[in-house]
N, C-alpha and C positions, 0 to 999 in steps of 0.2 A: 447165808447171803454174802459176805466177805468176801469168800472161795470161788464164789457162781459168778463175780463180777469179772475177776482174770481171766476164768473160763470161757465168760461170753466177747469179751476185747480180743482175745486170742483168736476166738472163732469170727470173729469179724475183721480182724486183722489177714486170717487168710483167704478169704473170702473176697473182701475188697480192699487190695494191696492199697499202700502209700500210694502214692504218683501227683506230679503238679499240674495236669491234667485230666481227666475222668469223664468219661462216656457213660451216662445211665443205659445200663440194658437192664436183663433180667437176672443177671446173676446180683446185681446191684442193688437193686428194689426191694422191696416188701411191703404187702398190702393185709392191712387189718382194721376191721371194723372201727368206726369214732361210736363217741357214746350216742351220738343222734343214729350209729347204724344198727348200735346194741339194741337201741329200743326198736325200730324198726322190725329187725329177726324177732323179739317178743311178741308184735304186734304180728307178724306171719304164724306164728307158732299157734298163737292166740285164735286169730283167722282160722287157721287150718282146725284144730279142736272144734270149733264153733261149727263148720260147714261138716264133718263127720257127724256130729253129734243132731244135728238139725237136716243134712242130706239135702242144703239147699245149693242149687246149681249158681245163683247168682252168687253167690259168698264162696263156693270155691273157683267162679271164674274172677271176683278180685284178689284172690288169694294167690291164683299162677300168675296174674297181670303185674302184682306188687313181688312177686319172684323175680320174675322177666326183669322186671326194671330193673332191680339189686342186682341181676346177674351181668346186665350191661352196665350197670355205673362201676363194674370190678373191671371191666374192657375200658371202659372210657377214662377210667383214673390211672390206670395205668397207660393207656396210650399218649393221656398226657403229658406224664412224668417222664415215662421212655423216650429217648435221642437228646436230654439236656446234655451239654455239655458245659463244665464248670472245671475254668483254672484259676490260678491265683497269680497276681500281681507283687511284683517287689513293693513290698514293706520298707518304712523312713524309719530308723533307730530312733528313738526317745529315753530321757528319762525314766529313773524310779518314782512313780509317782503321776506321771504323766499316760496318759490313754494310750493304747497301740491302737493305730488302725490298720487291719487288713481288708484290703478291697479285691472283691470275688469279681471274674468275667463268668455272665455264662452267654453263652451261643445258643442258636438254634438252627439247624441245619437243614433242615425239611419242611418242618413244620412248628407252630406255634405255643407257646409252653405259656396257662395260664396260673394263677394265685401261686405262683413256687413262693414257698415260705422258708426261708434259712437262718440259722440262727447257731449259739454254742448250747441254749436249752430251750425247754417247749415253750417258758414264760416267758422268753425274750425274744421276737422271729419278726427280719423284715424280710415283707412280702412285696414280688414284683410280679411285672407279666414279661416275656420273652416272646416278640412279635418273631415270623418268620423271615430266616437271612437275615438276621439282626442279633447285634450283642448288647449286653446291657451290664452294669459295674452296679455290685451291690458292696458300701463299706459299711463293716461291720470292727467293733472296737473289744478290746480287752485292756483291762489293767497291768501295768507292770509294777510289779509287787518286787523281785529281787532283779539285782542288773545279773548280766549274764546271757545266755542263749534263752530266748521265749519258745517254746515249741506250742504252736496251736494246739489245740485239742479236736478229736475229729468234729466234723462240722455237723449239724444235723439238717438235712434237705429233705423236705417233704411241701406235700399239695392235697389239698382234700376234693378238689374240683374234681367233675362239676355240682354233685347232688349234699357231697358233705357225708355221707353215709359211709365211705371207705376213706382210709386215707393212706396214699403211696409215700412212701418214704426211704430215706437211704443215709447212714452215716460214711463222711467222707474226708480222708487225712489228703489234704492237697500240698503237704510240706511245707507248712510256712513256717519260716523261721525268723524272728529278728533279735538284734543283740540289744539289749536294756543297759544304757551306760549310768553309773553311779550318781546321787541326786545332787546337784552341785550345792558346797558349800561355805559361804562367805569367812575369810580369815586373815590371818597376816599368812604372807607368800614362806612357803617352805624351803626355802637354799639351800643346797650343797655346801655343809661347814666347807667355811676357805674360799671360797667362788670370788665373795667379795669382801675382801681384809678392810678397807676404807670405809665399810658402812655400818652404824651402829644396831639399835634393835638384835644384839646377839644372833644377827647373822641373818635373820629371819624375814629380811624385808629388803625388796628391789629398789624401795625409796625411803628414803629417811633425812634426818638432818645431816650424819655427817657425807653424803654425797654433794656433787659439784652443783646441779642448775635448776634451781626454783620452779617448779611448773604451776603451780598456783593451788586449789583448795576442792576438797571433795568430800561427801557427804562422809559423816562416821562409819563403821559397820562393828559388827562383834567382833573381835580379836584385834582390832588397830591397838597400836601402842598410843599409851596415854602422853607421853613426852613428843609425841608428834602435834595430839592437839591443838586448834588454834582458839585460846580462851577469848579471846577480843573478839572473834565472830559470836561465839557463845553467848558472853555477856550483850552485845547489843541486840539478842532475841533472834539470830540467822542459826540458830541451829547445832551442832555436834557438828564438825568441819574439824580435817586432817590436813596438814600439810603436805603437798607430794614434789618430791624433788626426782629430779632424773639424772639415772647410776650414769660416770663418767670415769668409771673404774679402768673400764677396755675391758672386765669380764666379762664371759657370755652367762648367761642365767642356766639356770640348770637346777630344778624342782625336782628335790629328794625325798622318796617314801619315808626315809630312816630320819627326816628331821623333824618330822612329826608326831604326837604323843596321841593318846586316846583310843581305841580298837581300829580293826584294821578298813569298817565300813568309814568310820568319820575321818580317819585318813583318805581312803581316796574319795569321798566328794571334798575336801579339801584343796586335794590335788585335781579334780576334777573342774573346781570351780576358777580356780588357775588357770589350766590349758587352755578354758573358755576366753577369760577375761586377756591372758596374752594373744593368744590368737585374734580377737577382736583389735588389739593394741596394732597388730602388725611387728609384735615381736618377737623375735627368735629366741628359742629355749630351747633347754634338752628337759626329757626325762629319765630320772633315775630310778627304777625299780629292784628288788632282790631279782637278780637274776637276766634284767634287761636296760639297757642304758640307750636312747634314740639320739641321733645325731643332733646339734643345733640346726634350727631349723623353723621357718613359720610358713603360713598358709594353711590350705586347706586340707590335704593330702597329711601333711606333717598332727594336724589337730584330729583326722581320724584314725591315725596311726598311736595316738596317748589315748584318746577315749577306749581305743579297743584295748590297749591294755591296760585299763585301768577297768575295764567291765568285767573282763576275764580273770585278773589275776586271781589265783587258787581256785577256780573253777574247771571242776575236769571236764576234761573233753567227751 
């Protein structure tokens, strides 16, 4: 079984190539009995014995009446599956940890496509209709488990309409890809030893005491320095409160891989949790990574330019 699984990915990899659009026809499809059609042929077979064995003309004419029918619900299941057409939609990057959602278009070009059932397996499948010359967005989600490139897995499309006794179906890679950026993580800010000579916290923080202008008080988080603490909020029952001052150094900020300790995930949502929170600020920063250094810079453009290398780094292409 191992062995037989490559073999059948491979054969259905050439069969029905990649592409971010896809036409069902018949080289697409495949039709095979559901367990209501298994019993159904039981109950023909059964029929048929019975009408040989007794030589009664009414039991073999519902024997060919209930053929007939099976042999047109294999016409009708397939006519309704054939001329979907199913593309995919650009994907929004998210978090580790966070839902993908990929959202499927299908079309229908001629004519009307009922019960299409799609899903990534048989337990999990939302079912639409596809009226005709009309499109319709089906979103379906996935987990991001590591950051880096997501590659869909092929999709599974199928419809058992109308009798339920066969059912057409087709697996389908429509290229979806999105990038999964690191799970952000609350710290003290990572500096470029030297950035800012004037500020104390061992280099490690954009506010601190010994900077110039007072900005007032912010909730604690895990890694603040304890000498920022504000204990008079503390003791009158308002909380864990930090004091934040703003750097008047004239340095630009610039968030270093190499000033951070711990493996190399909990570094970058560290650094991830930064680029968020300066970007939100409207403040300009660089990033410094082994091998890539981004300009100072803020906005929007500037914060998807750190996320993607901070999703990427040491991920092969």
């Amino acid at each position: 079984m191992p062995q037989f699984k490559p073999v059948w990915q491979r054969w259905v990899g050439r069969r029905i190539p990649a592409a971010s659009r896809i036409q069902l026809d018949h080289r697409r499809i495949f039709i095979l009995p559901t367990k209501v059609g298994g019993t159904y042929a039981l109950l023909l077979v059964l029929l048929l014995l019975v009408s040989i064995n007794y030589q009664n003309s009414l039991a073999y004419g519902l024997t060919f009446l209930m053929l007939s029918v099976g042999i047109l619900a294999i016409l009708h299941t397939y006519r309704n599956f054939s001329g979907l057409i199913l593309s995919a939609s650009p994907a929004r990057s998210v978090f580790v940890g966070e839902p993908v959602q990929l959202r499927l278009r299908l079309e229908s070009a001629s004519k009307g496509h009922q019960a299409i059932a799609l899903g990534w397996n048989s337990e999990r499948m939302e079912q639409t209709d596809v009226e005709r010359d009309r499109q319709m967005e089906v979103a379906l989600t996935l987990p991001a488990v590591n950051r880096g490139w997501l590659r869909a897995p092929r999709l599974r499309v199928e419809s058992v309409f109308p009798l339920g006794i066969f059912r057409a179906w087709s697996w389908l890679d429509l290229e979806q890809t999105v990038l999964i950026y690191p799970r952000p993580l609350a710290g003290s800010m990572p500096l470029l030893q030297g950035v800012q000579p004037h500020a104390r916290d061992e280099g490690q923080a954009t506010q601190g005491q010994g900077v110039d202008d007072y900005q007032g008080l912010r909730p604690w988080q895990p890694g603040d320095s304890l000498s920022r603490m504000h204990w008079k909020a503390w003791s009158r029952g308002q909380g864990l409160m930090i004091k934040e001052f703003t750097d008047l150094s004239g340095h630009d900020l610039c968030l270093d891989f190499m000033a951070l300790g711990g493996d190399i995930e909990e570094r970058l949502s560290r650094l991830c949790y930064w680029v968020l929170e300066l970007s939100q600020r409207q403040q300009p920063f660089a990033l410094r990574m082994p091998g890539f250094l981004s300009a100072v810079d803020s906005g929007d453009a500037h914060r998807q330019v750190c996320l993607r290398q901070l999703a990427l780094y040491g991920v092969r292409a």
